[in-house]
C-alpha positions in Angstrom: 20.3 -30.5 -13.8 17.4 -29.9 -16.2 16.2 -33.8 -16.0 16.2 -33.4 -11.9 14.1 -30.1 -12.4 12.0 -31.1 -14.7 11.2 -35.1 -13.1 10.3 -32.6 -9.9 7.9 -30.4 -12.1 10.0 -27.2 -10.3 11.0 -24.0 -11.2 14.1 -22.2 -10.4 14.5 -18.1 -11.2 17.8 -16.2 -11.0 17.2 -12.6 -10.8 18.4 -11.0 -14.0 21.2 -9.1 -12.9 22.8 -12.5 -11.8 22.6 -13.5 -15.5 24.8 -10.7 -16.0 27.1 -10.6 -13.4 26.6 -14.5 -12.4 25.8 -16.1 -9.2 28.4 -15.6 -6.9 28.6 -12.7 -4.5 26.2 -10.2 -4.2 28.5 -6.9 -5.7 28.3 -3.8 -3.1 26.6 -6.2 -1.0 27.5 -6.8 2.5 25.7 -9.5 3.0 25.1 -12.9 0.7 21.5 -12.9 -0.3 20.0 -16.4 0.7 18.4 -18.9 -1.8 14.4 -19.0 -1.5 12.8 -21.9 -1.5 8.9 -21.5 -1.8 7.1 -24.3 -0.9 3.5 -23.9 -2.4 0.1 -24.7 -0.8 -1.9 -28.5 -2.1 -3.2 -27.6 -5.5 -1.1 -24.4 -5.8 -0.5 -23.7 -9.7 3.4 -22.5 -10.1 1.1 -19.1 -11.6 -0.1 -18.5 -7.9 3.3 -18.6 -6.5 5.5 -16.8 -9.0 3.6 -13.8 -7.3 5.7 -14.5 -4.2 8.8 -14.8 -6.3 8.5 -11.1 -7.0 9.4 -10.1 -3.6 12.9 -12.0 -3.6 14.0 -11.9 -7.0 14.7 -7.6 -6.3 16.8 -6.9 -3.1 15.3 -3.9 -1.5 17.3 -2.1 1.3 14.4 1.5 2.1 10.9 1.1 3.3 8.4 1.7 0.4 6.3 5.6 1.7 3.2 4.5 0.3 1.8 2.1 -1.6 -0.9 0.2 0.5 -3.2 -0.4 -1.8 -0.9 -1.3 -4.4 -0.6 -4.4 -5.9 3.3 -6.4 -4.9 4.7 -5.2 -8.3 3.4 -1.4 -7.9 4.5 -1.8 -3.9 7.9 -3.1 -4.7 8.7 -0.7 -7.4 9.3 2.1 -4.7 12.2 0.5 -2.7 15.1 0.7 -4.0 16.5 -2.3 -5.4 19.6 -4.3 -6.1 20.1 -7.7 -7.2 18.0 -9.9 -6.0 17.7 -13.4 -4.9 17.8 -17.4 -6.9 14.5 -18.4 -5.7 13.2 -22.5 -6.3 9.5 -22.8 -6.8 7.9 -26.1 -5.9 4.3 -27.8 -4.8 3.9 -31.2 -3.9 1.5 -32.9 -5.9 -1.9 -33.1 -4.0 -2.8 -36.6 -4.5 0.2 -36.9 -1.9 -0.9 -34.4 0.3 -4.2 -35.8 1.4 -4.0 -39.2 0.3 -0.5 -40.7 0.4 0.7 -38.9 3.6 -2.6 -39.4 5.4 -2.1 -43.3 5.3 1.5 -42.7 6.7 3.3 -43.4 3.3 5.9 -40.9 4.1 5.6 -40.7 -0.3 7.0 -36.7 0.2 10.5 -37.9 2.1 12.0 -38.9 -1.1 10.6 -35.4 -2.9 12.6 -33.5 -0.2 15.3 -35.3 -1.1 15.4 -34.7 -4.9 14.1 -31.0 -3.8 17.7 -30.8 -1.6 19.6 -32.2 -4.4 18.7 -29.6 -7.2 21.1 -27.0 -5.1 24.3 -29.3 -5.9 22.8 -29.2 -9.5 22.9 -25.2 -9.9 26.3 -24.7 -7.6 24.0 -23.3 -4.7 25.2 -25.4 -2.2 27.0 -23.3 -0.4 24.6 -19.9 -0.5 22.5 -19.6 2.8 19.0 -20.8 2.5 15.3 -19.0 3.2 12.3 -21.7 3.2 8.8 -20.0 2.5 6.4 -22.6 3.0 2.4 -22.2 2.2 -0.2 -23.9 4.4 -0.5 -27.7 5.2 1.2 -28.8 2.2 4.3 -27.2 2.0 4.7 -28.1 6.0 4.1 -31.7 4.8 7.1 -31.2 2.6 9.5 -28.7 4.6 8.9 -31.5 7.5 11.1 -34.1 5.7 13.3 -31.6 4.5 14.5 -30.8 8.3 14.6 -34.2 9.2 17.0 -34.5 5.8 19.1 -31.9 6.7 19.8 -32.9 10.1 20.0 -36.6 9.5 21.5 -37.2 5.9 25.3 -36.3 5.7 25.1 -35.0 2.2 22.9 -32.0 3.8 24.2 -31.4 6.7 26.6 -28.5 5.6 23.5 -26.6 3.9 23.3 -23.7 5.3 19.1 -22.7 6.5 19.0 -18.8 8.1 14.8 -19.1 8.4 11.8 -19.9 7.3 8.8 -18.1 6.5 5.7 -20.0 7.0 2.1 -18.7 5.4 -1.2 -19.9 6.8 0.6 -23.0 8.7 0.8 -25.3 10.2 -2.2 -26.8 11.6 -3.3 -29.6 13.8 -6.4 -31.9 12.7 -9.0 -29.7 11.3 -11.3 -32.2 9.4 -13.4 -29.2 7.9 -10.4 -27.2 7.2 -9.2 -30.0 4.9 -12.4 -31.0 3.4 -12.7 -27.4 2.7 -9.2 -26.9 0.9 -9.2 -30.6 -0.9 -13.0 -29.1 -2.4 -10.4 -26.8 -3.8 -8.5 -28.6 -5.3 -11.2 -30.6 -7.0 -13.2 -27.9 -8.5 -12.0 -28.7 -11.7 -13.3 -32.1 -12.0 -16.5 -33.7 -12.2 -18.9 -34.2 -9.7 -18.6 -37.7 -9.2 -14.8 -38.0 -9.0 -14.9 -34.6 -6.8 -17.5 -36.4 -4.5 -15.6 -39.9 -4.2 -12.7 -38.1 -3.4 -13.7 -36.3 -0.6 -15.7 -39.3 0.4 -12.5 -41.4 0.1 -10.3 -38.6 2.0 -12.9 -38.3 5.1 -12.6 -42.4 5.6 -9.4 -42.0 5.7 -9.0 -39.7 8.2 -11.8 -40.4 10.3 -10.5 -44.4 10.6 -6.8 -43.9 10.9 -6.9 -40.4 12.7 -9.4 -40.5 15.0 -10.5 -43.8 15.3 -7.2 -45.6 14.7 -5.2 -42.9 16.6 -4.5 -44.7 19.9 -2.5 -47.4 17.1 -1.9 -45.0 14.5 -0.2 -42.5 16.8 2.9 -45.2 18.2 3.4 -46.1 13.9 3.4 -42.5 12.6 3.4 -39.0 14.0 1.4 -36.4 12.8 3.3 -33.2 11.0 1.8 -31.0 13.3 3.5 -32.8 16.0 6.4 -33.8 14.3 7.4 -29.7 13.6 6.6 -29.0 17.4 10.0 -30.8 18.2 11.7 -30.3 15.2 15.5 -29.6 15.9 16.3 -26.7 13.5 17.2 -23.5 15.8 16.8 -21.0 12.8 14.6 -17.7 13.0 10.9 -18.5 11.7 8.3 -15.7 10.9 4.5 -17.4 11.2 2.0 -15.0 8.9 -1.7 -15.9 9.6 -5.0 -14.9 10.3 -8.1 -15.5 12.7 -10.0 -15.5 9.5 -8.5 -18.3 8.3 -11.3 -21.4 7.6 -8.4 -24.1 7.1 -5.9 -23.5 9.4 -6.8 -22.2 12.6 -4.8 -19.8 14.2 -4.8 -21.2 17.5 -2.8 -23.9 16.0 -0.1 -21.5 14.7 -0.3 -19.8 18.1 0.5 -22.7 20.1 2.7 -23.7 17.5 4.8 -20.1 17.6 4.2 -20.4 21.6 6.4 -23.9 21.9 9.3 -22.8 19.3 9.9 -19.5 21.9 10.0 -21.6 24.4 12.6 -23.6 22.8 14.7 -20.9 22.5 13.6 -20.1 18.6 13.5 -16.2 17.6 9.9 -16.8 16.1 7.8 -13.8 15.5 4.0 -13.8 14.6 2.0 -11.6 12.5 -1.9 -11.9 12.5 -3.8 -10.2 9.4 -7.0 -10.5 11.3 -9.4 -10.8 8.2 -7.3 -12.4 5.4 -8.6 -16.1 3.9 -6.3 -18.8 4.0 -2.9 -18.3 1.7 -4.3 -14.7 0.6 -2.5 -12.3 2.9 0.0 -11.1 0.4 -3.4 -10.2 -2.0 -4.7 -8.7 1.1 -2.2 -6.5 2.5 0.6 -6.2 -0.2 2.6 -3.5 1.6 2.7 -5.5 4.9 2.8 -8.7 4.0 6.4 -7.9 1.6 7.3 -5.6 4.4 7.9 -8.6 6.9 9.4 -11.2 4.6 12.4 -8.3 2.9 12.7 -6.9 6.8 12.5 -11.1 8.2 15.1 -12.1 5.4 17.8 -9.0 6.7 17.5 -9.9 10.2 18.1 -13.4 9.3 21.4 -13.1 6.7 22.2 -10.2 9.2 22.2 -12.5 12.7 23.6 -15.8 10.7 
């Protein structure tokens, strides 16, 4: 359990009243909380996404009356709350992200895999499942995790009610990704930052543009690949027009072809938020749609 958890570099949180009372059934609940997964953005530090983890580790059942300039803690103190849910924290390391999966390596597959496996570790196998995934590089991941639980036998009981998905997913946007792996390198020096990027625009310039006519029969884009994804479960697609790396005509189109393939998928536009900051933006909306998403989903299941 801990060598799996700790080989992955991932987090998992059990709300403390299921320390207490353990993590079986939800008491007074009707319904069985889900297990969140949150799937971080390339270069997300586990810091950035604990935030998120506040919003599922308390169960809230009543609107909060006012608290929109509140941060999430502040905001979520005025529901009222029972026990909340197990959520797994976990980002992909970014080397993989714009390197390794850009030459087709498929390097994440076996990530998902380990990701999957950590459930049969903690005895969360059978609780439903809630997938929030951040950006480019959690879709990267959350796209082998699908194929996993649709094609691998030891995952095809798992149990998946939604997914939310933050600032994703988006199509080739050369800028977008020079933009986010800049990021990610700010800690470095100049030279390394600089070779990098040089490195990562070859890459994609050769194999996805130039290449692409090849490149496109050997491996399929993630973009793509989630447009015809199988999964049927409820998604909830939070973005904004403001948004310099993922453009929100791709998760337009994206949410677009899931309704037409019969998916309940709901957008929510924050208009002016950057990329992967709509939660700092607009606490009180952005928790409102994930707790409300979440009952509808456990609810309809």
């Amino acid at each position: 359990m801990e060598t799996r958890m700790k080989e992955l570099g991932c987090v998992v949180e059990f709300p403390s009243s299921s320390l207490e009372e353990g993590t079986g059934a939800e008491k007074g609940n009707e319904y069985s909380l889900p297990v969140v997964i949150l799937l971080g953005w390339a270069g997300c530090k586990d810091r950035h996404l604990k935030k998120y983890s506040t919003i599922y580790l308390q169960k809230t059942e009543t609107n909060p009356q006012s608290c929109a300039y509140a941060g999430v803690e502040a905001c979520l103190s005025q529901w009222t709350c029972f026990q909340g849910c197990v959520v797994i924290r976990y980002t992909a390391p970014w080397r993989l992200v714009f390197f390794s999966e850009s030459l087709g390596l498929r390097s994440m597959q076996n990530l998902a895999k380990k990701l999957l496996e950590l459930l049969f570790d903690y005895r969360l196998e059978t609780k439903p499942l809630l997938f929030h995934v951040f950006s480019n590089g959690g879709v990267m991941l959350y796209r082998y995790v699908v194929e996993l639980l649709h094609a691998d036998q030891q995952f095809q009981h798992l149990r998946v009610v939604g997914t939310v998905f933050d600032s994703a997913p988006g199509r080739k946007n050369l800028r977008g990704a020079l933009r986010a792996l800049s990021i990610v390198l700010k800690p470095y020096g100049a030279l390394v930052k600089y070779s990098l990027l040089l490195t990562f625009v070859t890459l994609v310039v050769t194999l996805r543009m130039l290449l692409y006519p090849v490149t496109r029969f050997l491996y399929e884009s993630h973009y793509d690949v989630m447009l015809k994804q199988p999964s049927r479960w409820p998604e909830l697609y939070l973005y904004s027009r403001a948004d310099a790396v993922i453009l929100a005509s791709d998760v337009e189109k994206m949410v677009e072809v899931r309704q037409q393939q019969q998916v309940l998928a709901k957008a929510v536009d924050f208009m002016d938020s950057d990329h992967v900051s709509h939660l700092r933006s607009y606490p009180t909306s952005y928790v409102t749609h994930c707790i409300s998403f979440m009952y509808a989903c456990i609810r309809s299941a």
